[in-house]
N, C-alpha and C positions, 0 to 999 in steps of 0.2 A: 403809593409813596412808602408804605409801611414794609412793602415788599422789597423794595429797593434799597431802605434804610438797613435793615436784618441783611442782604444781600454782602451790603458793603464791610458789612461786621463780619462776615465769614459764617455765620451761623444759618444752619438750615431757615430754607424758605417755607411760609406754611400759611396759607391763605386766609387771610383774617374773617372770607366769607361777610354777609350784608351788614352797615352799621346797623344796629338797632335804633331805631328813631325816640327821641326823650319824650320819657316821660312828661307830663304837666303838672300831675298831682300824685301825692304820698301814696303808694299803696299800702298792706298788709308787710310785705318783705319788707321797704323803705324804713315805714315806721317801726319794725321790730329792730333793725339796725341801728337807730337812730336810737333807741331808748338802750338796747346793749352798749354804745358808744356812750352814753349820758352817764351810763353806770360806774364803765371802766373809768372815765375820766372824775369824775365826784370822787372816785374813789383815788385817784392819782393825785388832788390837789390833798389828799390826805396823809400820805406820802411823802408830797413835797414839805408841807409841814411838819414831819416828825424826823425828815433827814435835814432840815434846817442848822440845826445844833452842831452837826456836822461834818456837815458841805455848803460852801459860801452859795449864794443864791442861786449868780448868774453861771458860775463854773458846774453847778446841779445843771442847770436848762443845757448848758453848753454840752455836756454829756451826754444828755438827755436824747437831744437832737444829733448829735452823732451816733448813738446809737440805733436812734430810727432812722438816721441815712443811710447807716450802713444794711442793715436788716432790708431796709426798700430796694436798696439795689441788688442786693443777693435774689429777691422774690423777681424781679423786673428781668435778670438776669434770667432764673429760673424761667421764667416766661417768655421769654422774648420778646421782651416791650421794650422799646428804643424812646430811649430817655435823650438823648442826645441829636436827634434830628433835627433839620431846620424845619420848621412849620411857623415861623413868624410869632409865636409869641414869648422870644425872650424878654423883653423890655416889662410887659407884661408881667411875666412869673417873676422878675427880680425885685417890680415892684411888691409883688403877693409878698414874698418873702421878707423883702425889707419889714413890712406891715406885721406879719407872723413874729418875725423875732421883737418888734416893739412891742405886742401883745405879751409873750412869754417875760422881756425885762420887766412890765410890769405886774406881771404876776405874781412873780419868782420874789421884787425886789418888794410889793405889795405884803406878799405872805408874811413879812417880818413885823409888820403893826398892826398886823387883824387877823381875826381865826381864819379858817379854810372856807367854813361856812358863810361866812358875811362875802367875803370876798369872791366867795362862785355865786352870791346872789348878783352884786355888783358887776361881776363877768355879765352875766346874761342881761346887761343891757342891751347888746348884742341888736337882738331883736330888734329893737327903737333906732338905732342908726341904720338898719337895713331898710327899715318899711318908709324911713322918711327918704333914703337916699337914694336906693334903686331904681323907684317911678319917675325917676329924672332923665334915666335913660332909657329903664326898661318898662312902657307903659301899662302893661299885660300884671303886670306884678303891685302894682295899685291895689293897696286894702280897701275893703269898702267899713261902711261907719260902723258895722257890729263888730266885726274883723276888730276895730282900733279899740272898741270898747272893753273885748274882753280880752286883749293884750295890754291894758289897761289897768282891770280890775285882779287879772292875774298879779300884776307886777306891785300892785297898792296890794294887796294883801300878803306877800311877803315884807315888802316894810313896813309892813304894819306890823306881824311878829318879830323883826327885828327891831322895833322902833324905842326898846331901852338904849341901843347904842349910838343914837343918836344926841341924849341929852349928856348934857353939860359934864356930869361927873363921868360919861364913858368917851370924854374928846381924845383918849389917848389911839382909839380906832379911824381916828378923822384920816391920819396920811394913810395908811392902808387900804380904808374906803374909796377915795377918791384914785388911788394909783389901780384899782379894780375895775371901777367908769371908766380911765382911759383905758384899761388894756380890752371891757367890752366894747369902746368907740373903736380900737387899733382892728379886732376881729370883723365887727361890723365893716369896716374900710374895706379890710382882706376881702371879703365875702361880696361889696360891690364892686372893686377891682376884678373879681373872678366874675360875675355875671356880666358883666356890663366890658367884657374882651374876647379876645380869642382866647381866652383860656379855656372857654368853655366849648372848644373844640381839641382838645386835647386829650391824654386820657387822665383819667383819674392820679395815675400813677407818676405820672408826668407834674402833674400840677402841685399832688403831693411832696414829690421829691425838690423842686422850686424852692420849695415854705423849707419844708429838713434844710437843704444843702445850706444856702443863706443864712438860715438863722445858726447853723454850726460857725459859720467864719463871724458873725456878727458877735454873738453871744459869748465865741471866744476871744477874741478881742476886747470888749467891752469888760468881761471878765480881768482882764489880765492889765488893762489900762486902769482898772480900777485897785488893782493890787492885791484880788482877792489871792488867798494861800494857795495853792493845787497840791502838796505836800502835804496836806495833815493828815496824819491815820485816819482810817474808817473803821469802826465796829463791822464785826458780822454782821 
């Protein structure tokens, strides 16, 4: 199929050779990937917070995501990964994306009533909509009860350090908090839309590009019906 699709684009043909068969569990590569990616992004919600002042929230995201559309497609290009094949799951990635860009609107529009840090704790609720909703479909993916305990004690001990900003005199963090839960509930959604479809027969780069392309028309609309400026100077 892949050969066919590359065919039709005009582009050299070049044989993808055996799928590699999935993984089940994290290796070594996996997890150093995943903690690199943990990095870059902690450090982009930090980012988002100091180009605030600015750049209006959702026209920041809207950018944001065009510019990793464009960059993806350049690489997919470079590669020749066929992003545009029929393989059955557009319905699918339009949903991922929809879900992507409701994550980032509440991120982006979050970040304006809480630090960076509260609200990437509240991000990674993440976790807790995944393990309750996945074993719905996906049976294999069921936590067992130490599993829940100590995603449990992990997530109680960071509110327990942030647990000043929950009393009375720090209510001015409440919308910000809460627009954080939904955007970790919107990710967790993304996350069992993609396990629980064909997505997860697709390539990486494919599924990727879904989440970018959508949340660029999303985010800029939303942006622009909201009246944010796209005109004001930027600092260096």
């Amino acid at each position: 199929q892949k050969s066919a699709d590359r065919s039709r684009t005009g582009l050299p043909v070049k044989d993808p050779g055996p799928l590699k068969p999935r993984k089940t569990e994290l290796d070594a590569l996996a997890i150093g990937l995943l903690l690199a990616g943990c990095l870059l992004w902690g450090f982009q919600q930090v980012l988002i917070k100091a180009t605030l002042p600015e750049v209006a929230p959702l026209f920041q995201a809207s950018l944001r995501v065009l510019g990793a559309t464009l960059l993806l497609g350049l690489w997919c290009f470079w590669r020749r990964i066929p992003l545009f094949n029929a393989d059955g799951s557009l319905a699918a990635g339009l949903l991922a994306g929809a879900l992507f860009a409701a994550e980032f609107t509440c991120i982006y529009t979050g970040m304006q009533y809480t630090s960076a840090s509260r609200l990437t704790v509240f991000l990674y609720t993440s976790p807790f909509w995944v393990a309750l909703l996945v074993p719905l479909w996906v049976g294999a993916e069921r936590l067992r009860g130490l599993q829940w305990l100590g995603l449990l004690a992990a997530f109680a001990a960071v509110l327990f350090a942030l647990r000043e900003g929950f009393l009375a005199e720090h209510g001015a963090t409440l919308r910000g908090d809460l627009l954080g839960v939904l955007a970790g509930l919107f990710w967790g959604l993304t996350t069992v839309v993609i396990r629980t479809s064909r997505l997860t027969q697709i390539s990486a780069e494919k599924l990727l590009f879904y989440q970018l392309a959508v949340s660029t028309v999303v985010l800029g609309l939303l942006s622009h019906g909201m009246g944010e400026p796209w005109d004001k100077p930027w600092s260096g």
